[in-house]
N, C-alpha and C positions, 0 to 999 in steps of 0.2 A: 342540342339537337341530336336524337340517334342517329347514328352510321350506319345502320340498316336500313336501305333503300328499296328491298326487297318490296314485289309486288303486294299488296293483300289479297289479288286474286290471280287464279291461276288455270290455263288448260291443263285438265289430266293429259300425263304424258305417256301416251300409248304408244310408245316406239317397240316397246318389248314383248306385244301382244299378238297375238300370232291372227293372219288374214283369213275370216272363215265367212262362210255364208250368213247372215243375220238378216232376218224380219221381225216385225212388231204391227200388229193391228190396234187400234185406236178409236172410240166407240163415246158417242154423245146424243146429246137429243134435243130440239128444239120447241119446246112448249107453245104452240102457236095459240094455242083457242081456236072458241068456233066459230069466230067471223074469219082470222086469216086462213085455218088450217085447209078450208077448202078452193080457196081458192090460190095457195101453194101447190094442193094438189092437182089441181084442174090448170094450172099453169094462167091463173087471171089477173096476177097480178100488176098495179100500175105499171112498176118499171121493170113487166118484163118474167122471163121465164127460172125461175128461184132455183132452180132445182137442177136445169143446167147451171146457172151460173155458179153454182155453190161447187161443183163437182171441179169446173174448172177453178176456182178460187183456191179450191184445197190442194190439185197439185201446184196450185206456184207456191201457197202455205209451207207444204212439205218442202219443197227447193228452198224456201228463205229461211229456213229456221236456223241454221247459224247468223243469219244476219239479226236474225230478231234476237237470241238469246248470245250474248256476249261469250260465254265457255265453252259453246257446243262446238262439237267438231264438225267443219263441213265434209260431207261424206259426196264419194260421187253413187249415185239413187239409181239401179237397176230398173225399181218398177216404184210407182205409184198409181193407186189406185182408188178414188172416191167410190164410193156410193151411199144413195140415198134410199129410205124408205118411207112411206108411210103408214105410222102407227093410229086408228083410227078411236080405235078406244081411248087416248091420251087426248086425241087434237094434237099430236107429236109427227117431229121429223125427226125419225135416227140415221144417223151419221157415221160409217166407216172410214176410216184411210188406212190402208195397209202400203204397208214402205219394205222395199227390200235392196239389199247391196251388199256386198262382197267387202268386209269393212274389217280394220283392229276396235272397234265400237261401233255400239247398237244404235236402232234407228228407231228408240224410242220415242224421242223429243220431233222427230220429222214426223214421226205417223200423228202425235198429238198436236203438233201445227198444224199439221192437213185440215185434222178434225177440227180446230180450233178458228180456222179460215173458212173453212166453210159455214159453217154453225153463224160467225158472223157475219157472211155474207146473207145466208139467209134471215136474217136478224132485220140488215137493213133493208132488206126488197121488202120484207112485211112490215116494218114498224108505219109505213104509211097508212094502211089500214087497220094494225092495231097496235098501240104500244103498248099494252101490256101485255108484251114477250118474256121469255125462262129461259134461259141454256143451263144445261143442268147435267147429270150423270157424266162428265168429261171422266173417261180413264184408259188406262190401258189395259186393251183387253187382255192380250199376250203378248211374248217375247220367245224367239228361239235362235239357237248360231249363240257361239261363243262356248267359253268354258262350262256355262252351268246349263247351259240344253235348254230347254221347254220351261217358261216361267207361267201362269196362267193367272189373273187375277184373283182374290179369295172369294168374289160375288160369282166366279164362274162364266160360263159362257150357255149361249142357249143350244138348241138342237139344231134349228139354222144354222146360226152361226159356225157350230162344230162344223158340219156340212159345208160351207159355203169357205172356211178356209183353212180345213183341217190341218190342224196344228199335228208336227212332226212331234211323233212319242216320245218321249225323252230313253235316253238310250238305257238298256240294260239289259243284264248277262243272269235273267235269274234261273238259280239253281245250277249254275255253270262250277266244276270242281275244276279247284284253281289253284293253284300253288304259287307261293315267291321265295327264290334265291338270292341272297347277298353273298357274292363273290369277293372275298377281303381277308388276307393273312393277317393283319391286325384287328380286324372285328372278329375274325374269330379264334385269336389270343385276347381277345378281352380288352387289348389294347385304348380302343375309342366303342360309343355305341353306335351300332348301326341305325341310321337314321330315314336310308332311302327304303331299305323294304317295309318298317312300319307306314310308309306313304302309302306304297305298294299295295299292302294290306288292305287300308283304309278307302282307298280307290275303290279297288276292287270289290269290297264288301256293300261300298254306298250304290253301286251299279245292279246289287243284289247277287254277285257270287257265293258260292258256296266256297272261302278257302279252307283249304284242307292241310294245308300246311305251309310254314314259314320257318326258313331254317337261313342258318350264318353257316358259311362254310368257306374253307382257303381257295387261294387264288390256285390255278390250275388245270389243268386238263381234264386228269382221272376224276376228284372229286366230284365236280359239276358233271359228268358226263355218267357216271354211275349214278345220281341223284335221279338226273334226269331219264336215266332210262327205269329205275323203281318207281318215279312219278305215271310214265306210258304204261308201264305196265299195270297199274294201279288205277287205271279209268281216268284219269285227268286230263280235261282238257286243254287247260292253258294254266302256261307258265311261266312269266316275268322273272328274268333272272336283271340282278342288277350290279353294276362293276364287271370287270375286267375288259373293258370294249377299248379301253384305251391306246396308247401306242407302245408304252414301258414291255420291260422282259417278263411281266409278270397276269399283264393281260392277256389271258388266252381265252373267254369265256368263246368268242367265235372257233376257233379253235376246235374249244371241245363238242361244239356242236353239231360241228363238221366231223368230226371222228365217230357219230353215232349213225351216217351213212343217212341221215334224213333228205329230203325234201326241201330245198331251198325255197323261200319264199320272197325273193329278191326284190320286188315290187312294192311290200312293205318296209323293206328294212330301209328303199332308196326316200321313199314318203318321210320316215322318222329323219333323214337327215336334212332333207329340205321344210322340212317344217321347223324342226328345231332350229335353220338355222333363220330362221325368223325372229328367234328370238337370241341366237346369238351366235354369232360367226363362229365359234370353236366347234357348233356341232358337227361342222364337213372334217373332224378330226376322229371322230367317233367311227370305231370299226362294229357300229349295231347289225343283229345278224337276225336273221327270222328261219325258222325251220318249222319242218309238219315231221312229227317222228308220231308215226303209225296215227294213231288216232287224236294226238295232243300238238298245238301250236305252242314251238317257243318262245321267244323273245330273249336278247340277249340286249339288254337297254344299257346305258350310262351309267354311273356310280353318285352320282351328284343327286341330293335330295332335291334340287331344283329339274335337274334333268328328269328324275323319276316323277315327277308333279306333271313337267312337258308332254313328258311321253304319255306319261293315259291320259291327260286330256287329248291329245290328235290322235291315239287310239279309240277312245270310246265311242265313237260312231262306226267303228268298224267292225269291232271284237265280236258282237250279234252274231254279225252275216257272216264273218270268219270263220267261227263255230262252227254255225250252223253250217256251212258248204264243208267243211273238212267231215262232218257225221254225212252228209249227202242228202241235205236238206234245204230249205228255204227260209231266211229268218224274218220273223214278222213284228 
């Protein structure tokens, strides 16, 4: 017998995923025909009114779904929300549930329980007068919250629907001139390769920046702080520098940011440490620094390819309207 006792199934273990706002809307339809469809509609049916009862069916649908599916994580559910329509060209009922909560995981599988509660409820209030019923189109419509922003189905959404529960844009900084710093006496003796600013880079780039430069340069004061003022002065507006936030004799990236007489941005740099440390206690060790030097935001982030991964995920819903207010504008 193997000594491996281990489970074969498992909850994903989200303890290191950081607390953000996530919704998901969930979208089905019920093929009634033309004997039940109208009398769904017109509320005639034997046992009763289909169309309330479906609506409530779906928020208990949405509450049970960890119970119904053995993996899911129970989340505590901000909002739920049925609704029902009728589609008369079909002889259809479509079916919304949109779920939302403040969660380390999406509320994918709740808004498709809703839908999937409901849909059955109405199933069984019509199959008295017709059983040959369809449930059909079950998907998800969208998803947004978490790392990857704004997901939307490949069949799209209709113009209603956009309407009715306009999905947040996904975030992005286009045509924003950006730069990244890596702060490091041995990356830039060639030592090891630098790992966090190609993150940096590639962040930056997928959000639609414009970077304009990416450089390795020593640990230190003067360097970083003459870099960054040829950056201001060069029309750039953001700047990810990465390394020296540390506590050692050689971390000074805050430091030199402070010796360029900027704008403190204290509000941000307090967010980068409480969010990071969601994902890991060492981040209240991090001396992260935010500054406005004339027309460009710095950033003075962590040295760790995981920390520079951290940091512009809990940045990029912000970076936009950052911008945009430092130029004196309003970001859309």
């Amino acid at each position: 017998m193997s000594e491996d006792m281990s489970a074969a199934f498992h909850m994903a273990d989200v303890r290191d995923k950081r607390v953000t706002r996530r919704r998901a809307v969930a979208v089905g339809e019920l093929l009634a025909g033309p004997v039940a469809y109208p009398l769904i509609v017109e509320r005639r049916l034997p046992k009763g009114d289909a169309l309330v009862m479906a609506e409530i069916a779906g928020l208990q649908g949405a509450k049970m779904a960890s119970a119904l599916m053995p993996l899911c994580h129970p989340l505590p559910l901000e909002l739920v929300r049925v609704h029902c329509a009728a589609v008369p060209e079909r002889n259809a009922i479509r079916v919304w549930c949109e779920c939302a909560s403040e969660a380390r995981t999406g509320v994918e599988m709740e808004a498709l329980a809703g839908v999937n509660a409901a849909l059955l409820t109405l199933y069984d209030l019509s199959k008295p007068v017709e059983p040959a019923l369809e449930i059909s189109g079950i998907r998800l419509l969208f998803k947004e919250g978490g790392k990857r922003g704004l997901w939307v189905h490949p069949q799209g959404m209709d113009e209603r629907e956009t309407q009715r529960y306009a999905p947040r844009a996904a975030y992005r900084l286009d045509g924003a001139r950006s730069a990244v710093l890596t702060l490091s006496d041995r990356a830039s003796e060639g030592q090891y390769e630098d790992r966090s600013g190609p993150i940096l880079v590639a962040g930056l780039q997928a959000l639609g920046a414009d970077v304009v430069a990416s450089e390795v340069l020593p640990d230190g004061i003067e360097p970083l702080a003459a870099q960054v003022r040829a950056l201001a002065d060069a029309g750039v507006q953001l700047c990810l520098c990465t390394g020296g936030t540390g506590l050692g004799p050689r971390d000074l990236s805050p430091e030199a940011l402070q010796s360029l007489g900027g704008r403190p941005v204290t509000g941000l740099a307090q967010m980068l440490r409480a969010l990071s440390a969601q994902h890991t206690p060492t981040a209240w060790l991090s001396r992260a620094e935010v500054v406005q030097v004339g027309g460009m935001l710095v950033f003075a982030l962590p040295g760790s390819p995981r920390a520079a991964t951290q940091c512009l995920d809990i940045l990029a819903p912000l970076l936009g309207h950052a911008l945009a207010m430092v130029q004196g504008g309003q970001h859309r």
